[in-house]
C-alpha positions as CSV (number, residue, x, y, z in Angstrom):
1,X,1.3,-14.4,-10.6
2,X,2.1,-18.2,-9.6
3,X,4.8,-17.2,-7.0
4,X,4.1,-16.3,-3.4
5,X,4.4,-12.8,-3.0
6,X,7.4,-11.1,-0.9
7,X,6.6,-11.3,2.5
8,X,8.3,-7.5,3.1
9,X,8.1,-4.9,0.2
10,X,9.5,-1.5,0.4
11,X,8.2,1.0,-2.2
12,X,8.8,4.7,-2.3
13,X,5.4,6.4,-4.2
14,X,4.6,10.0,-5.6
15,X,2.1,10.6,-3.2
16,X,1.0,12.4,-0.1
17,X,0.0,10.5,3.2
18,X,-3.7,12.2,2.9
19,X,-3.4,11.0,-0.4
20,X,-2.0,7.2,0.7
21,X,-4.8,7.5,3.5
22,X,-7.8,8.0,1.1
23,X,-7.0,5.7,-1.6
24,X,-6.5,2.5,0.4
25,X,-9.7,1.6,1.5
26,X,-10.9,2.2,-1.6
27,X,-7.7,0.2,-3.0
28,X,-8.6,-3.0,-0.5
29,X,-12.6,-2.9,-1.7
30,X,-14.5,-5.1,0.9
31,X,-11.3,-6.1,3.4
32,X,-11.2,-4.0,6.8
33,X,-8.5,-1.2,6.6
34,X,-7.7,0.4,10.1
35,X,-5.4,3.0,11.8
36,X,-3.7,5.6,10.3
37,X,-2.2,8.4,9.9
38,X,0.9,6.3,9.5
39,X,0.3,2.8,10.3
40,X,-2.4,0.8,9.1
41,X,-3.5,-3.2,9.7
42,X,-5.4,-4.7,6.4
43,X,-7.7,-7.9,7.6
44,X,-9.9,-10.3,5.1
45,X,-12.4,-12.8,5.1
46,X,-13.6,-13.4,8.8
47,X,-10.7,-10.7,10.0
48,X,-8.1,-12.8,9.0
49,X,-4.9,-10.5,8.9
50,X,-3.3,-9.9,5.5
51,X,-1.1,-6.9,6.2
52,X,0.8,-4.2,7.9
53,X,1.5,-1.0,6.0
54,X,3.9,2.0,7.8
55,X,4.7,5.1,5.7
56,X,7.4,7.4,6.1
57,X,7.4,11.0,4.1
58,X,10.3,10.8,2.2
59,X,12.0,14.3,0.7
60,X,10.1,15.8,-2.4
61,X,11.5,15.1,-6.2
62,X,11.8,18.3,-7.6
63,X,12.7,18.9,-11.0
64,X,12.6,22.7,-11.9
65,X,9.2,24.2,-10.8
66,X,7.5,20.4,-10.4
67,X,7.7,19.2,-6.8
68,X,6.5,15.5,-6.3
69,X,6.0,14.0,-2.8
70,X,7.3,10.8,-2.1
71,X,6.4,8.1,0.8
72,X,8.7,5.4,1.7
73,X,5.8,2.7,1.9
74,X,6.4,-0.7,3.7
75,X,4.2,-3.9,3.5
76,X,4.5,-6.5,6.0
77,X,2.5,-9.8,4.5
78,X,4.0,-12.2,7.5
79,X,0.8,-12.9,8.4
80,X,-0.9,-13.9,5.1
81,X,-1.0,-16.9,3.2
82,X,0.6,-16.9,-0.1
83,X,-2.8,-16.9,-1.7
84,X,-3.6,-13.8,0.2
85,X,-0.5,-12.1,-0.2
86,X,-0.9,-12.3,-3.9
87,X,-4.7,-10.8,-3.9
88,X,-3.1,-8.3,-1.8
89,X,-0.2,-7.2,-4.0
90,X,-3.0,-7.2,-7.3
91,X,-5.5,-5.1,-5.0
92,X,-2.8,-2.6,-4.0
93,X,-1.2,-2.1,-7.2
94,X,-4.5,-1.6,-8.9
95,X,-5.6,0.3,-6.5
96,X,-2.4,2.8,-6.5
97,X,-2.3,3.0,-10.0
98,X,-1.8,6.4,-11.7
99,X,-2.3,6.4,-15.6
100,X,-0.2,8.3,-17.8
101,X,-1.3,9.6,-21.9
């Protein structure tokens, strides 16, 4: 992780905006998280803006009886330092992580 992070990432993610909504707090630990349902602003240290995020419910995945939701999920790290960006990126991935067996 020596590179600066992309200042604009687009991901589309199996998962529900009440779903989105309740991880990401938990997902940015001790950084402020506010707004919602569909936009949220991420600050740090001394409320120092990190990020942006906007979803968008995209249609399901379906495959036979299985229906996964998907969210068209944008980041918007303009206003963080490189250093930042990257913590951000490592908290949000972690965060969003779903294991597989």
């Amino acid at each position: 992780m020596n590179e600066p992070a992309a200042r604009v990432v687009e991901r589309e993610m199996g998962y529900t905006s009440t779903e989105f909504a309740a991880v990401l707090p938990a997902a940015m630990r001790d950084w402020t998280v506010a707004g919602g349902p569909r936009r949220w602003q991420v600050s740090g240290p001394r409320q120092r803006a990190i990020a942006t995020i906007e979803i968008r419910a995209l249609p399901a995945r379906v495959i036979g009886a299985l229906r996964i939701p998907v969210l068209a999920v944008s980041i918007d790290l303009r206003a963080a330092s490189d250093t930042l960006a990257m913590e951000f990126m490592r908290r949000f991935e972690r965060g969003f992580h779903r294991g597989g067996g």
